[in-house]
C-alpha positions as CSV (number, residue, x, y, z in Angstrom):
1,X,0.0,0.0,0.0
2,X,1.7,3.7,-1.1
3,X,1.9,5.6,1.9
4,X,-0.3,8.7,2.6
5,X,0.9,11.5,1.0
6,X,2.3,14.5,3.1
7,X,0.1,17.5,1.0
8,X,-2.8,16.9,-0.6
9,X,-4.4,19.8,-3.3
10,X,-7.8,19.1,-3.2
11,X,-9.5,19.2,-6.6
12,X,-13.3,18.5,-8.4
13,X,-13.8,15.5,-11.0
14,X,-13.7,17.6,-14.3
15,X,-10.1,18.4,-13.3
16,X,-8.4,15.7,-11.7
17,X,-4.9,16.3,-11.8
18,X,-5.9,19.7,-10.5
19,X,-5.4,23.8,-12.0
20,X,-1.9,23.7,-13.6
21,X,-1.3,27.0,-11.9
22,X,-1.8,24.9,-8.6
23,X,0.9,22.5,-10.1
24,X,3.6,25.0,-9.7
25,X,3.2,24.6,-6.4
26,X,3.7,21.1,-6.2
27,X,6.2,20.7,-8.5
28,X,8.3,23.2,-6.0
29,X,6.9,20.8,-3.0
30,X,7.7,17.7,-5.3
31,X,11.5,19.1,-5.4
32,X,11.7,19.6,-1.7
33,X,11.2,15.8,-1.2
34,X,7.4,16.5,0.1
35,X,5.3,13.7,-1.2
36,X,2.0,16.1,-2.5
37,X,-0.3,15.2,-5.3
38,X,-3.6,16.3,-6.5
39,X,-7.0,14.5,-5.1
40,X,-11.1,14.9,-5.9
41,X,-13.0,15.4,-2.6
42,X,-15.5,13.5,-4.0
43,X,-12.9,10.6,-4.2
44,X,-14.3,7.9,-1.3
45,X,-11.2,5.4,-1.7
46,X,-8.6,8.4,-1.2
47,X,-7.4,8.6,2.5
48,X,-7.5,12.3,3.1
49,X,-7.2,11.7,6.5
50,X,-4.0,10.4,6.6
51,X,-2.7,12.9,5.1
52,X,-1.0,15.6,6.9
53,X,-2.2,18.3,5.6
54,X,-5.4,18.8,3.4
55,X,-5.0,21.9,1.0
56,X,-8.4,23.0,-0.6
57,X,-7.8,24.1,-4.2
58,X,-10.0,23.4,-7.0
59,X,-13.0,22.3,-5.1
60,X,-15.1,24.4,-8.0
61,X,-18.3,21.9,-7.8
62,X,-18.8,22.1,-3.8
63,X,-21.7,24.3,-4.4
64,X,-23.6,21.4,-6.1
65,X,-22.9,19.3,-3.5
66,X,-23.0,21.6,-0.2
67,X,-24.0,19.8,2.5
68,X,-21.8,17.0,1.3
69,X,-18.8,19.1,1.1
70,X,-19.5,20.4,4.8
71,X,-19.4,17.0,6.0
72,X,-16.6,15.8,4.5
73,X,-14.8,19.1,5.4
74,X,-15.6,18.3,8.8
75,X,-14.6,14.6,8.7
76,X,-11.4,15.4,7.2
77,X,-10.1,18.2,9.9
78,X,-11.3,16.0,12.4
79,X,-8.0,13.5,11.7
80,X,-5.9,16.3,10.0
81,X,-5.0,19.4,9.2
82,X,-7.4,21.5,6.7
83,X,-6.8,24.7,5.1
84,X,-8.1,26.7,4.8
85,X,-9.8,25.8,8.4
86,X,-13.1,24.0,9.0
87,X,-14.4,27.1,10.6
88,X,-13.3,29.5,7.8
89,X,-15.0,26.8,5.3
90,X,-17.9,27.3,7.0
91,X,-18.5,30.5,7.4
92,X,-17.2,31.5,4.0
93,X,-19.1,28.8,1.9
94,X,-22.7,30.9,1.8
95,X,-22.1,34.7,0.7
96,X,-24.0,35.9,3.6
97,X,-20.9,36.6,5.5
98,X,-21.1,39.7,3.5
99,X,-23.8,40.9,5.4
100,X,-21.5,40.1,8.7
101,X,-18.2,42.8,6.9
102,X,-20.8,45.3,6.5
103,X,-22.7,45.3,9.7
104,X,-18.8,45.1,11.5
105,X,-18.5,48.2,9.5
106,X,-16.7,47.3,6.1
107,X,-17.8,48.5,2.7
108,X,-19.3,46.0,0.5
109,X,-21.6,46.2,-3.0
110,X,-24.7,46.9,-1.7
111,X,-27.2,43.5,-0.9
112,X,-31.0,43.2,-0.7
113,X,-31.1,39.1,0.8
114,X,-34.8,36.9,-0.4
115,X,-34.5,34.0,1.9
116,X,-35.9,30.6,0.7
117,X,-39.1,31.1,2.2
118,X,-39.1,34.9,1.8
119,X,-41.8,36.8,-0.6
120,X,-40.1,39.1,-3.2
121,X,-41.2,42.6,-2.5
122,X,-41.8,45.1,-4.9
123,X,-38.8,45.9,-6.9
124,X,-39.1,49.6,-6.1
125,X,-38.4,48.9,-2.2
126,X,-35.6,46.5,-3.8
127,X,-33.7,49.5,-5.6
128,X,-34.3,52.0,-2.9
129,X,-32.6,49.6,0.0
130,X,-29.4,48.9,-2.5
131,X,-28.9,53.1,-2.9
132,X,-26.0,54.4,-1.3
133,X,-25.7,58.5,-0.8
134,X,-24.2,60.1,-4.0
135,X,-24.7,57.3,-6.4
136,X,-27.4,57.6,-8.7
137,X,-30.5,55.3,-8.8
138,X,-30.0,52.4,-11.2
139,X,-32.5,50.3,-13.1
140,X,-29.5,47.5,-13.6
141,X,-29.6,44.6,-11.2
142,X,-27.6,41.5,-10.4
143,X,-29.4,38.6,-9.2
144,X,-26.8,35.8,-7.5
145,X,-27.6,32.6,-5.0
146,X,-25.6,33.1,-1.7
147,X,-23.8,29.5,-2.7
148,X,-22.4,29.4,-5.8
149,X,-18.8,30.5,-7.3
150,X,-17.8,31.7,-10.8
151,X,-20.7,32.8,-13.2
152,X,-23.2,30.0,-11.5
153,X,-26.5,31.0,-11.3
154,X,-25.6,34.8,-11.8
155,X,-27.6,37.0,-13.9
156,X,-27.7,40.7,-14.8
157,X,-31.1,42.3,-16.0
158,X,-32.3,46.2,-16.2
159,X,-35.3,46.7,-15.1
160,X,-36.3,49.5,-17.1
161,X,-36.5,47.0,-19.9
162,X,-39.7,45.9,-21.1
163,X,-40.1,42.4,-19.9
164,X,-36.7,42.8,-17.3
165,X,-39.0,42.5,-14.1
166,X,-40.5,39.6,-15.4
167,X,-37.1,37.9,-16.6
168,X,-36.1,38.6,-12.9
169,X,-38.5,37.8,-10.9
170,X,-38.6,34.7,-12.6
171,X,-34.8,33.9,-11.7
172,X,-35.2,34.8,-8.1
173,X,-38.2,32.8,-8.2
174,X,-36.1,29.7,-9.6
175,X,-33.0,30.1,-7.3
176,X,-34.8,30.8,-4.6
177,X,-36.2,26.6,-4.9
178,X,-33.2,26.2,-3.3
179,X,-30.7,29.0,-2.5
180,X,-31.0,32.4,-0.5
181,X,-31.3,35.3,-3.2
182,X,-28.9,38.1,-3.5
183,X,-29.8,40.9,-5.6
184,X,-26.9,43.6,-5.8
185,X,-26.8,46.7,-8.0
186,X,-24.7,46.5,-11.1
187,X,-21.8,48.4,-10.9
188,X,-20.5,49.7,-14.5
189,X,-16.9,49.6,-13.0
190,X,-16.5,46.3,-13.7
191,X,-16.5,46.7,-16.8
192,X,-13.9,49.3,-17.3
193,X,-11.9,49.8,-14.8
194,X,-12.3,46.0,-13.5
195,X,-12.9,44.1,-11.0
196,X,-10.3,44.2,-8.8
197,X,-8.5,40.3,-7.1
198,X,-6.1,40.9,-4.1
199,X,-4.2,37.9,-3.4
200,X,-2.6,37.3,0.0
201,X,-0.6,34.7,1.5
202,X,-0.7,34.0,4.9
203,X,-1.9,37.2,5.6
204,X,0.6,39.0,3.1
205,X,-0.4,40.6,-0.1
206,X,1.2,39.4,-2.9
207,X,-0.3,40.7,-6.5
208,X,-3.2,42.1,-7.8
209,X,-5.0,40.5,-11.0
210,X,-7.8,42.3,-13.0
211,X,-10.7,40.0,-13.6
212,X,-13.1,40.3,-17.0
213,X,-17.0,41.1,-16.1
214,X,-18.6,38.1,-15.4
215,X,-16.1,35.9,-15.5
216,X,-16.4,32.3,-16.9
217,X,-15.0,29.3,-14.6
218,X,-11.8,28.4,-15.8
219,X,-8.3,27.0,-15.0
220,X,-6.3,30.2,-14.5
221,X,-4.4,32.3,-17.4
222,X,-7.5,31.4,-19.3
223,X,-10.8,33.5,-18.1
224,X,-9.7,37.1,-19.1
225,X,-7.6,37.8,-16.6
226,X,-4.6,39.7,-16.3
227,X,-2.1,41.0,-13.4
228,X,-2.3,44.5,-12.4
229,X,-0.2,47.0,-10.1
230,X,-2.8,47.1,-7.2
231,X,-2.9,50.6,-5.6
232,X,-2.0,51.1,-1.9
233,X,-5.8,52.1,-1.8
234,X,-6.9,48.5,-3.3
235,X,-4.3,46.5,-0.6
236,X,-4.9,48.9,2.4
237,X,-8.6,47.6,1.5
238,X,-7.6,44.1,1.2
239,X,-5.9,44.4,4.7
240,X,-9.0,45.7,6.6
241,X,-10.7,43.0,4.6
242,X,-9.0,40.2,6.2
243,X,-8.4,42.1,9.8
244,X,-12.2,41.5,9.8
245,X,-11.5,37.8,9.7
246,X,-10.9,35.5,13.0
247,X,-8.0,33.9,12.3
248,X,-4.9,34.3,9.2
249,X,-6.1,31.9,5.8
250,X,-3.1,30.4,4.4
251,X,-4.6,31.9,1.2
252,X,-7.2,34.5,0.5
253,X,-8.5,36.7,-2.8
254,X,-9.8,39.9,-1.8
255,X,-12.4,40.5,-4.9
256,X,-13.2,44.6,-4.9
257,X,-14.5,47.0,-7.2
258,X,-14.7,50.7,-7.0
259,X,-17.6,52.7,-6.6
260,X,-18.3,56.2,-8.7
261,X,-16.7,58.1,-6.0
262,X,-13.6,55.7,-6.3
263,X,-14.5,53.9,-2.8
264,X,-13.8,50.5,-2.4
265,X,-16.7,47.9,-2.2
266,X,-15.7,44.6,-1.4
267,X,-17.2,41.6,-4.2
268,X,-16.5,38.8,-2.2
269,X,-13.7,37.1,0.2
270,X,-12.7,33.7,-1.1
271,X,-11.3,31.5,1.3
272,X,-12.4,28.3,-0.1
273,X,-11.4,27.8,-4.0
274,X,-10.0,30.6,-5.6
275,X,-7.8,30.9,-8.3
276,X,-4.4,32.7,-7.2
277,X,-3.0,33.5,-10.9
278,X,0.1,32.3,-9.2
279,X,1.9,32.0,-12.5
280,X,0.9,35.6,-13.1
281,X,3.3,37.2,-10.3
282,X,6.9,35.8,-10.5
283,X,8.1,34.2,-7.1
284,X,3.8,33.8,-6.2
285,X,4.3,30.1,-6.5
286,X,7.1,29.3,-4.2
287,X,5.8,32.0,-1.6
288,X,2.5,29.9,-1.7
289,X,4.7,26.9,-1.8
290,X,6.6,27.9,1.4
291,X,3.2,29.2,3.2
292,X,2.0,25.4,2.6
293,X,4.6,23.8,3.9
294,X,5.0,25.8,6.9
295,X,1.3,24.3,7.9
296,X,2.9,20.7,8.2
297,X,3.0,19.5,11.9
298,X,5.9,18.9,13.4
């Protein structure tokens, strides 16, 4: 029987051998004499917990699956080490803990939540909770389930349109079968100047990566993408971003976007499975490499 390997990358079935730009990491492990390789989560013969330290990558289908992933999450850090953490899992894996950064005071996009069970009110009382003082009122909506990554289940409409209440308030209506409904205002910056990934290494900022509007899932280098020099504005942001959180991720991608007065409005915190572009920012991969293997027990 091969031994347990040391690192595990935890991956999804349509990509087995896991994101290349993951694999840079390994290969640096690989060359250290650490015995890492690539796993699906969904893989019930693999012994994840012998391993001796779980790293969640590529987990891109855990929100089909949610309530399987949490358990399996929580079966795994219960023999060894996960990161990032069972508790960060947790809490980051529904969007909700948006509505957490803003009420402990951080700015994020604007969020009107329909829970499962929830009536949709009139659009009108929609539009007028998601204005913020000094932007103007707009028609344009994004409609988003609270689980859910990439472009999954995310949908833009104007409601000015003929027929665009209709369209959605028939895709809340559908998501919200099963998921708690975000609606947020469309913000036009992401489509010019950009939506804005921070990534940060144990706690660390290490480059900044533009993302296209509405971007498709896909291994990274090819989704639009491209690096960027992140202002100090963008990674003092990022920093009060991840102050807000209760303990250091190994890994974290601070998702941001500007507002018309230029004010940051955090997108999302992914803790889980984000891409970290590490082959976009030379020297990313072995930082990420040595973060990872400092998480090995002794």
């Amino acid at each position: 029987m091969k031994p347990a390997p040391d690192i595990v990358f935890v991956t999804y079935d349509d990509l087995k051998q896991g994101d290349p730009d993951d694999g840079l990491a390994i290969s640096i492990l690989l060359d250290r004499g650490l015995n890492c390789t690539f796993a699906d989560w969904r893989n019930r013969d693999f012994p994840f917990e012998q391993s001796r330290l779980v790293v969640l990558r590529s987990t891109w289908n855990y929100h089909l699956h949610q309530a399987e992933f949490i358990e399996w999450a929580k079966n795994v850090a219960s023999h060894t080490i996960l990161k990032n953490s069972l508790a960060l899992v947790q809490w980051n894996h529904d969007k909700r803990y948006l509505h957490q950064l803003s009420e402990n005071g951080l700015r994020t996009v604007p969020t009107f939540y329909i829970e499962k069970d929830q009536p949709l009110p009139a659009f009108e009382k929609i539009l007028e909770s998601l204005h913020q003082p000094g932007e103007p009122i707009s028609p344009r909506i994004v409609v988003k389930p609270s689980v859910g990554l990439s472009t999954f289940g995310v949908k833009k409409f104007d409601l000015s349109e003929s027929g665009g209440q209709q369209a959605a308030r028939e895709h809340i209506n559908q998501l919200a079968g099963k998921y708690c409904v975000m609606v947020q205002p469309f913000l036009a910056a992401v489509e010019d100047y950009g939506e804005r990934a921070l990534v940060f290494i144990d706690g660390k900022f290490s480059h900044g990566i533009r993302k296209s509007a509405f971007q498709h899932l896909a291994v990274a280098g090819e989704a639009g993408e491209a690096r960027i020099e992140a202002t100090d504005d963008e990674i003092e942001f990022g920093r009060q971003v991840l102050n807000a959180v209760p303990e250091t991720p190994l890994y974290a991608r601070v998702d941001m976007v500007p507002d018309t007065q230029g004010r940051q409005l955090l997108l999302e915190l992914e803790l889980i499975e984000p891409s970290l572009f590490l082959q976009a920012q030379p020297g990313a991969a072995a930082k990420f490499a040595d973060a990872v293997q400092a998480c090995l027990p002794v």
